[in-house]
C-alpha positions in Angstrom: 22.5 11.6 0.5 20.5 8.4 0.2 17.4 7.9 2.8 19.3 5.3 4.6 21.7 7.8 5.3 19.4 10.3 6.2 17.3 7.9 8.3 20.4 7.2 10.5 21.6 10.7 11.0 18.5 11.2 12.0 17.9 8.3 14.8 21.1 9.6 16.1 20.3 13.3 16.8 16.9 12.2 18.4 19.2 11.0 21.2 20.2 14.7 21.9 16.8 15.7 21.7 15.2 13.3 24.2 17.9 14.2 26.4 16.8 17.8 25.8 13.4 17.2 26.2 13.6 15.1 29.3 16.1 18.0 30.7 13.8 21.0 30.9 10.1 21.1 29.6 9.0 20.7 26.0 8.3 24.0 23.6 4.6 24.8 22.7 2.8 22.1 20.7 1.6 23.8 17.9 1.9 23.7 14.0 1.4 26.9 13.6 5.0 27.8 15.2 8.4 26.5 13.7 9.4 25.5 17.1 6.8 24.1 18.6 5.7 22.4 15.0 9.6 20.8 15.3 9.1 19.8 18.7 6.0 17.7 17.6 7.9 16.0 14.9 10.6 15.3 17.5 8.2 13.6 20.1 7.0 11.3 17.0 10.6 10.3 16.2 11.1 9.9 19.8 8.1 7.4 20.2 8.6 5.5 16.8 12.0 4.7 18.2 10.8 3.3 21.3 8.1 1.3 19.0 5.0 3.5 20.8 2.8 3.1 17.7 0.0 4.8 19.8 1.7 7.8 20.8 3.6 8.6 17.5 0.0 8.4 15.8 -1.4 10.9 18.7 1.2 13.6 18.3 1.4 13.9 14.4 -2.6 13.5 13.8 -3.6 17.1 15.0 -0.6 18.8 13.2 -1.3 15.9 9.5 -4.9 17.2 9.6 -4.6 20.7 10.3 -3.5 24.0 7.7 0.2 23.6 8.8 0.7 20.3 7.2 3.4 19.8 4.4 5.7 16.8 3.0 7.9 16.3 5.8 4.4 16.1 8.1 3.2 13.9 5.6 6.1 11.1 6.1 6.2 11.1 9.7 2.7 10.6 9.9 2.7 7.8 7.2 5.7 6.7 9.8 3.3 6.8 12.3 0.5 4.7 10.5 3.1 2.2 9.1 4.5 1.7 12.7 0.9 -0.1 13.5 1.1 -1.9 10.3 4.4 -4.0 11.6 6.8 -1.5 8.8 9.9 -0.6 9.8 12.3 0.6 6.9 15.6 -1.0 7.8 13.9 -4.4 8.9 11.6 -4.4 5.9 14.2 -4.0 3.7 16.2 -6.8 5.7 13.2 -9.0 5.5 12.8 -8.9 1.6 16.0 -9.3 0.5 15.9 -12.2 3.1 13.3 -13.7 1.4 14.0 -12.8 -2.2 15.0 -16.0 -3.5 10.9 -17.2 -2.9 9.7 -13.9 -4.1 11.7 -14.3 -7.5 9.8 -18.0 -7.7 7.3 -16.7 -9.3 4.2 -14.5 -8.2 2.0 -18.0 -7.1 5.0 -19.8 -5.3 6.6 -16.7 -3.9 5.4 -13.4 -4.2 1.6 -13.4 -2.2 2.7 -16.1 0.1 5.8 -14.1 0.8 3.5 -10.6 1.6 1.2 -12.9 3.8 4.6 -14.3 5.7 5.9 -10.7 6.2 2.9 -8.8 7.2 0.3 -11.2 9.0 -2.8 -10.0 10.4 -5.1 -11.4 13.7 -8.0 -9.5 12.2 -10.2 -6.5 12.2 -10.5 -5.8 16.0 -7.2 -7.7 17.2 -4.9 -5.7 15.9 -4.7 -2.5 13.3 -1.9 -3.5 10.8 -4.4 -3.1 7.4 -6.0 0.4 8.9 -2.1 1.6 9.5 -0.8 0.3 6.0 -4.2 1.9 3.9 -3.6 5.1 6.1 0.4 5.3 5.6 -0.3 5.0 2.1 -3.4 8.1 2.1 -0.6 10.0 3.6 2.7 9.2 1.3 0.1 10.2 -1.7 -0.1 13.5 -0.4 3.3 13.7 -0.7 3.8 15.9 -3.4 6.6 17.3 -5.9 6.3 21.2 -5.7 4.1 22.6 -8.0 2.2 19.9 -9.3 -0.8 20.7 -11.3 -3.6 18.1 -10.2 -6.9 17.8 -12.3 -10.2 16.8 -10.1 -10.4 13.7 -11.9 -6.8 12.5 -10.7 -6.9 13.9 -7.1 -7.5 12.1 -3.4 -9.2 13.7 -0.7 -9.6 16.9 -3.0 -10.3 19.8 -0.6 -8.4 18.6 2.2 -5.2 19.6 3.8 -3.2 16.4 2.4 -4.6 16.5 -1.5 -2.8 13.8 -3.0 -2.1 12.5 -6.6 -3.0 8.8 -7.9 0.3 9.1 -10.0 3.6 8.0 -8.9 5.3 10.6 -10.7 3.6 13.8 -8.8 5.3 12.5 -5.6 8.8 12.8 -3.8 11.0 10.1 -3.9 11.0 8.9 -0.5 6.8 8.8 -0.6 7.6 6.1 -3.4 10.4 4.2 -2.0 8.1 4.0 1.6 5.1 3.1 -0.7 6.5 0.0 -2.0 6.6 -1.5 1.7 3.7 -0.2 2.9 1.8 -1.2 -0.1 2.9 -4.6 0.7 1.8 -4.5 4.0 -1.4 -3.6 2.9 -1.6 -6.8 0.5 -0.2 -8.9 3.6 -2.5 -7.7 6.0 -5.7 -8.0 3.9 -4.5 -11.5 2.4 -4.1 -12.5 6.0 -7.8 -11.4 7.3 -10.0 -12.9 4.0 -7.4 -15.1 2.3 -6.1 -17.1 5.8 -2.9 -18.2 5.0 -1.4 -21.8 5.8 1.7 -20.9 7.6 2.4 -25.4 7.6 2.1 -25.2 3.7 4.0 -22.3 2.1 1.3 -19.7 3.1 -0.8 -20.4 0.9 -4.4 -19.1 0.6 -7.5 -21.1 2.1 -9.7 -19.2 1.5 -10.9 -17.4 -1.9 -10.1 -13.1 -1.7 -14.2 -12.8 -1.8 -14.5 -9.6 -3.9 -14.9 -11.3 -7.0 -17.8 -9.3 -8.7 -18.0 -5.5 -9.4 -21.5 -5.5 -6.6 -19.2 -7.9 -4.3 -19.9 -7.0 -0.5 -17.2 -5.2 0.8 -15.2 -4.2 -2.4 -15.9 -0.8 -1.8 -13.9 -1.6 1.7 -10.8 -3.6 2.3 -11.7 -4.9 -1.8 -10.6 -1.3 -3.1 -8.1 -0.9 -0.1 -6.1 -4.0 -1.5 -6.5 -3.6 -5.1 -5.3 0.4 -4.5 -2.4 -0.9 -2.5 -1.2 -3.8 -5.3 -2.0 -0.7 -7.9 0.4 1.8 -6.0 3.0 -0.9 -5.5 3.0 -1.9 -9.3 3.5 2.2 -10.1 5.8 3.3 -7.2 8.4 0.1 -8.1 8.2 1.7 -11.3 9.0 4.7 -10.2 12.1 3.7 -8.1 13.9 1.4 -9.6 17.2 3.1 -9.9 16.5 4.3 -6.2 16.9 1.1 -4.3 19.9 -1.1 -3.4 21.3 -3.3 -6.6 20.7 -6.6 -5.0 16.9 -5.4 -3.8 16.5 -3.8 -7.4 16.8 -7.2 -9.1 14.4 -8.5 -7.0 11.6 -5.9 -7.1 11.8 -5.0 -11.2 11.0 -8.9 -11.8 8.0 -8.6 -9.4 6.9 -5.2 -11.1 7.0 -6.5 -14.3 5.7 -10.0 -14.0 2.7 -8.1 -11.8 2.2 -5.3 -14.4 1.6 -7.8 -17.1 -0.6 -9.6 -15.4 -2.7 -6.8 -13.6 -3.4 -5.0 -17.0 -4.7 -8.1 -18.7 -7.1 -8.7 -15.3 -8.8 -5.3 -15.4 -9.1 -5.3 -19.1 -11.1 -9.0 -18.4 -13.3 -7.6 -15.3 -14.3 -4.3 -17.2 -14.9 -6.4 -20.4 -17.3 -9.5 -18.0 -14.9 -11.8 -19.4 -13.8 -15.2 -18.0 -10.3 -15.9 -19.8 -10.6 -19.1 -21.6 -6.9 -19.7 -20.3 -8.8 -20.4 -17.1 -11.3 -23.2 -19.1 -13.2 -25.4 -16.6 -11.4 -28.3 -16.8 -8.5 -26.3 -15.0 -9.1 -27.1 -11.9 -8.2 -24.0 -10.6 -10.5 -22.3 -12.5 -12.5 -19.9 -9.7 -12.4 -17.2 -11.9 -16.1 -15.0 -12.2 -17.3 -13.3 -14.3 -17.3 -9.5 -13.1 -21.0 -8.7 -14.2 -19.9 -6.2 -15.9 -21.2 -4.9 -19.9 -18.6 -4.2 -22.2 -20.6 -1.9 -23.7 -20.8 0.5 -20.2 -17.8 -0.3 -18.8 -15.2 -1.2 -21.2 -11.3 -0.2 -20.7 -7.8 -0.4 -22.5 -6.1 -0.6 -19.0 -6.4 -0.2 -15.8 -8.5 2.8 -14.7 -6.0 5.5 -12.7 -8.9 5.6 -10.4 -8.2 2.0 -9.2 -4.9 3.8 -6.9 -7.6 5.7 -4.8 -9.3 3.4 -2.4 -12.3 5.2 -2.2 -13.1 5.3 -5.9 -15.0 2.1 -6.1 -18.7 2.2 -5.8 -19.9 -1.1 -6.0 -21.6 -1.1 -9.1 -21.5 -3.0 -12.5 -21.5 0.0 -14.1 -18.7 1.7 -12.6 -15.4 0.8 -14.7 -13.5 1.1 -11.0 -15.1 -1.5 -9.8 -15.4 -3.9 -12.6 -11.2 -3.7 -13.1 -10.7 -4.2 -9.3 -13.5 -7.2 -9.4 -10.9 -8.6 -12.6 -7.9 -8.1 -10.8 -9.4 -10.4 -7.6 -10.3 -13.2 -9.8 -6.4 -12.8 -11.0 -4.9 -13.6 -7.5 -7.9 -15.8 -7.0 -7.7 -18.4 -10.4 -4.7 -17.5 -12.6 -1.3 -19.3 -12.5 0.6 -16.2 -11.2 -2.1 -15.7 -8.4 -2.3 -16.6 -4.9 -2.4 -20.7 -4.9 -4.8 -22.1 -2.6 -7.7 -24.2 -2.9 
């Protein structure tokens, strides 16, 4: 049964249940029963339907952070979180295949002005659309295949009750096929706070993505965030390409592979302190900086698996985490397949 199957049967049933619910009064709310732990996940349902961001968020926090947690508390809390971040799975889908024709432009002419167009943000304070796509995604990493073995070195939030992997292939399905839209959120919502998009002139940026050096203010903030979210969007396409509808799949294995390509060749750059001499100063896009980083510490053959845990940059020019990420902002920033702007 595909998730779009699944997802209907399940709107439809939550009919019966708020019926129920409004009927006679609501079981215990508490994890640690199978009743009460089902009436919680009903309530969420019952408020992400109405669009009630704040309640669904409310209801599934106490059960997501406590012992009782497991996959299927997982997604509906990343439902929750993406709820603030403007996802919605039928309309997301909707909206890209809408708009496939610009993403399949190219990545400078369609695919960042296209995430800025879909997921906009007022900014930190006005609204919480990057905070509920970087959360949704803490929570679909957590998501988990049974018995996976994780090592320390591969594992977010180690000691918690949502331990999560920063490999794709450790998860479910569905985590994947929800982390591709909420990873673009994430890179829609940042874009829109730092990059400002021109909504009159394709969306393009007009401002630079200011994380451009492994010390950069911030990068061990919304920096990590966003290079995290284009990192678990590169590895959960990956992951799900036979998964999706045919006519979506075109669209999303062109933007996987043109972004893997270029991504690995960015972090190898910022880890190496290297300005590509593609990106000579005559071209006058060339805004691309040099990481600050010493080969010698901090070189790498890809991209560090680090780079899909937000928290794993430290803001150092020693740190190879922070030199890729640092790399892979001067990519959207300069190169040809980046975000255009000035």
């Amino acid at each position: 049964m595909s998730i779009r199957t699944r997802l209907l049967n399940r709107f439809f049933a939550l009919a019966g249940v708020a019926l129920a619910l409004n009927g006679c009064s609501a079981p215990v709310e508490t994890g640690s029963d199978p009743v009460g732990k089902q009436a919680i996940l009903d309530w969420v349902d019952i408020a992400l339907s109405g669009g009630d961001c704040a309640t669904a968020v409310a209801k599934i926090k106490p059960l997501y952070e406590s012992p009782y947690s497991d996959n299927e508390v997982r997604m509906k809390a990343a439902s929750a979180y993406a709820c603030y971040a403007g996802v919605n799975f039928f309309q997301t889908v909707m909206d890209i295949e809408a708009n496939s024709g610009d993403m399949l432009a190219g990545l400078g002419e369609g695919f960042w002005p296209t995430m800025s167009k879909l997921f906009p943000s007022q900014g930190a304070g006005l609204d919480y659309r990057v905070e509920g796509a970087v959360l949704a995604i803490d929570a679909l990493q957590a998501a988990l295949s049974p018995g996976i073995a994780l090592l320390p070195s591969n594992t977010i939030n180690p000691g918690g009750y949502n331990e999560g992997s920063v490999f794709a292939t450790d998860r479910i399905s569905d985590s994947n096929i929800f982390m591709i839209f909420n990873a673009m959120a994430a890179i829609g919502t940042i874009q829109s706070r730092y990059g400002v998009p021109d909504a009159g002139n394709g969306y393009k940026k007009t401002a630079l993505l200011p994380w451009k050096t492994a010390t950069s203010i911030g990068l061990d903030g919304d920096g990590c965030a966003y290079v995290s979210a284009l990192m678990n969007l590169i590895d959960a396409l990956g992951a799900t390409a036979g998964s999706v509808p045919a006519n979506l799949s075109t669209t999303l294995t062109t933007v996987h592979d043109t972004l893997d390509l270029g991504v690995s060749a960015a972090c190898v750059l910022g880890c190496k302190g290297l300005v590509p001499p593609a990106i000579a100063p005559l071209n006058p896009r060339s805004q691309w900086v040099n990481s600050g980083c010493n080969a010698a510490v901090t070189d790498c053959a890809r991209c560090p698996d680090a780079l899909r845990d937000r928290t794993k940059c430290l803001r150092a020019n020693d740190d190879v985490t922070s030199c890729a990420a640092a790399g892979i902002i001067n990519f959207i920033n300069s190169s040809d397949n980046g975000w255009l702007g000035p």
